[in-house]
NUMAR-568769 format. One line per field, with one value per residue: z, y, x of N, C-alpha, C in turn; chain. Coordinates in steps of 0.1 Angstrom, whole numbers, plus 2048, in hexadecimal, padded with zeros to 3 digits. Each point is the difference from the previous one (the first is absolute). Example, Ala and Ser with C-alpha at 12.3 -4.5 7.8 and 13.67 -1.06 7.14 Angstrom:
residues 2
n.w (84E  7F9)
n.v (7C7  80B)
n.u (884  7FC)
ca.w (800  800)
ca.v (80C  80B)
ca.u (7F7  809)
c.w (800  808)
c.v (80C  80B)
c.u (809  7F8)
c (A  A)
//
This chain:
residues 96
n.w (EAA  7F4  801  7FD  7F0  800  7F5  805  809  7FA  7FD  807  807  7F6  800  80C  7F5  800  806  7FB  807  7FA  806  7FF  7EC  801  809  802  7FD  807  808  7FC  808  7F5  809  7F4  7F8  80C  805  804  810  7F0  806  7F9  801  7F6  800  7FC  80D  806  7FC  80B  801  80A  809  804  7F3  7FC  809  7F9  7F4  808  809  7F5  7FB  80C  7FA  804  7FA  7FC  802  809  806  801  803  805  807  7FD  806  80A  809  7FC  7FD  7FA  7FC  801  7F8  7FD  7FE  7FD  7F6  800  7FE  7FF  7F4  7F8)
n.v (335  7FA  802  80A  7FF  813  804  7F5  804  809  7F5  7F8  809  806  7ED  805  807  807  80A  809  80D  80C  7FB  7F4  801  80D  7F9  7FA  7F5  806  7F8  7FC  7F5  7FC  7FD  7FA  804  7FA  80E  7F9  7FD  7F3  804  805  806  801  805  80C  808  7F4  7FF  7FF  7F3  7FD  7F8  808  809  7F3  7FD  80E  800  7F4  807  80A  7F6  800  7FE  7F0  7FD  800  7FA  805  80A  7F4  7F7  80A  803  7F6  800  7F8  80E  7FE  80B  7FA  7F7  80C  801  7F8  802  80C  7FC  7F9  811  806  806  7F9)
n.u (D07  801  80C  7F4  800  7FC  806  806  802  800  803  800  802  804  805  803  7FE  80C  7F8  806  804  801  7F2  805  808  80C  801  7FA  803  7F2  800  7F7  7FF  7FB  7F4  7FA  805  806  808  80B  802  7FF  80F  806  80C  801  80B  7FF  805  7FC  807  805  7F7  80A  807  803  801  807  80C  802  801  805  803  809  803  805  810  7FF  802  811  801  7F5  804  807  7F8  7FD  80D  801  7F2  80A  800  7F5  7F9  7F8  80E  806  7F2  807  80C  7FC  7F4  808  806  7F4  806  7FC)
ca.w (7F3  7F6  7F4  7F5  7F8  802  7F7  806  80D  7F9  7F3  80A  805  7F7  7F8  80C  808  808  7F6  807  806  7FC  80B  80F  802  7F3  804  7FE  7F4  806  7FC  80C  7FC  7F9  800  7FE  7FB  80B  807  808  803  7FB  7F7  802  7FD  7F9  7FF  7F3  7FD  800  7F3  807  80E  80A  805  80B  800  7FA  80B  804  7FB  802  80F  7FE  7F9  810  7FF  80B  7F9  7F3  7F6  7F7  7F7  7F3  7FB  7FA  7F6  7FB  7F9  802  807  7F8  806  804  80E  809  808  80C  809  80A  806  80B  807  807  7FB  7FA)
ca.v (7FF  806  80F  7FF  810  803  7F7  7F4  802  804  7F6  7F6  809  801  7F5  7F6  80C  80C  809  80D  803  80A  80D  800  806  7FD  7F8  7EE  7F8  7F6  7F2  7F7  7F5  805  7F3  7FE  80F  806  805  7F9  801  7F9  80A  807  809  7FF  80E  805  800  7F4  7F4  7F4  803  7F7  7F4  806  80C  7F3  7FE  807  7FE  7F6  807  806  7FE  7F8  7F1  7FE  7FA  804  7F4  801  80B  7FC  7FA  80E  809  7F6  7FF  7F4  7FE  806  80A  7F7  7FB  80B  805  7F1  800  80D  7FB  7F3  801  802  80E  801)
ca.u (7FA  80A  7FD  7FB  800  7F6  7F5  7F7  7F6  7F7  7FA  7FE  7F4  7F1  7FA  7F6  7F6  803  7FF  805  7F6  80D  7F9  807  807  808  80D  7F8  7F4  7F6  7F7  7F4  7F9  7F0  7FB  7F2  7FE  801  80A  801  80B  811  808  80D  804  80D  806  807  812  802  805  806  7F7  808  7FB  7F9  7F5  7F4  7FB  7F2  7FA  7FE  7FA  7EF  7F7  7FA  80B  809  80D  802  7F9  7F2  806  808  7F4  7FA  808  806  7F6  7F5  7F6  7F6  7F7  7F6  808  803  7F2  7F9  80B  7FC  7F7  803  80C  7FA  802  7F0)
c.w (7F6  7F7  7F7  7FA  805  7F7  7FD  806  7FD  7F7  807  806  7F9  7F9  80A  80D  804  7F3  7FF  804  801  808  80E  809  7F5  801  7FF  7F8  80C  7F8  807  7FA  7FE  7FF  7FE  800  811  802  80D  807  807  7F5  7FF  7F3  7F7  7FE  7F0  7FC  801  7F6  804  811  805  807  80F  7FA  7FA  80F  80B  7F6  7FE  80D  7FA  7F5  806  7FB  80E  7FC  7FA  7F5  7F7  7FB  7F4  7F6  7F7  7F3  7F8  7F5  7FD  806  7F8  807  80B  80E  807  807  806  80A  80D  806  80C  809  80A  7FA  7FA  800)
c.v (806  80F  802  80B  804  7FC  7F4  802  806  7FD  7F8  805  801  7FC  7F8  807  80B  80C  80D  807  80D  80E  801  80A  802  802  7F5  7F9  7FA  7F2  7FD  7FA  7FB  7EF  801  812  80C  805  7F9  80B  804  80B  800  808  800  80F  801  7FA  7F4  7F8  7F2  7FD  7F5  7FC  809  805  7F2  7FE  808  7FD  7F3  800  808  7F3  7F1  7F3  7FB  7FA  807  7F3  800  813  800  7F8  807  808  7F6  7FA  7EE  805  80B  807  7F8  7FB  808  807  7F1  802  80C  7F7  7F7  806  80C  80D  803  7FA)
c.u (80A  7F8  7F9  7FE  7F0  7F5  7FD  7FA  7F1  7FA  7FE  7F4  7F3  7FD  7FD  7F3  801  7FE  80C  7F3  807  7F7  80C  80E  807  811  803  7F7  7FB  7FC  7F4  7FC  7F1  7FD  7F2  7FD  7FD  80C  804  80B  810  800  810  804  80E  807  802  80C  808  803  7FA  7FE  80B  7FA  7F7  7F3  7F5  7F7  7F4  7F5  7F8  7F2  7F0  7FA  7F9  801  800  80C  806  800  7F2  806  809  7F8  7F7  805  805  7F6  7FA  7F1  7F5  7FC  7F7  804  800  7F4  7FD  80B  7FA  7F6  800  807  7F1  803  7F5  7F7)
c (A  A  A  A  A  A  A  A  A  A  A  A  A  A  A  A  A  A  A  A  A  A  A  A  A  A  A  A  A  A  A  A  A  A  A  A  A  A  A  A  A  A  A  A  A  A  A  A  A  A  A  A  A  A  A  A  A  A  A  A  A  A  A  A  A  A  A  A  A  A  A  A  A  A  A  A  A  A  A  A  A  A  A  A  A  A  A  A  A  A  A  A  A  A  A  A)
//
């Protein structure tokens, strides 16, 4: 997966469902994922200190947010794929 600034990621995140969630910790920007006003979960985790997420730390990040591709995770972060898409994507994938 290619490189992405933190704050995309976090914009991406919480224009396709993911709320912060800042009880969890304060080292980390918690995410989870909020379907039909339910806590699901689908989560992960962005760092403070991070500028800049590489091709590995995408690749976990790809893992918690239960990608089987990196194709539908670039989809995502890329933004052909809608919130919507991605709660039908889990859905079929047996995550929700």
């Amino acid at each position: 997966m290619k490189p992405r600034k933190s704050k995309e990621i976090s914009r991406v995140l919480s224009k396709k469902g993911f709320v912060e969630n800042p009880a969890r910790g304060h080292h980390h920007e918690f995410y989870v994922l909020i379907v039909d006003g339910i806590k699901t979960h689908i989560n992960t985790y962005l760092s403070h200190g991070s500028k800049e997420y590489g091709a590995k730390l995408m690749g976990e990040i790809k893992k918690q947010l239960r990608f089987e591709t990196a194709k539908q995770a670039e989809d995502f972060f890329d933004c052909p794929m809608s919130g919507q898409e991605y709660v039908n994507l889990l859905k079929n994938n047996g995550e929700l």
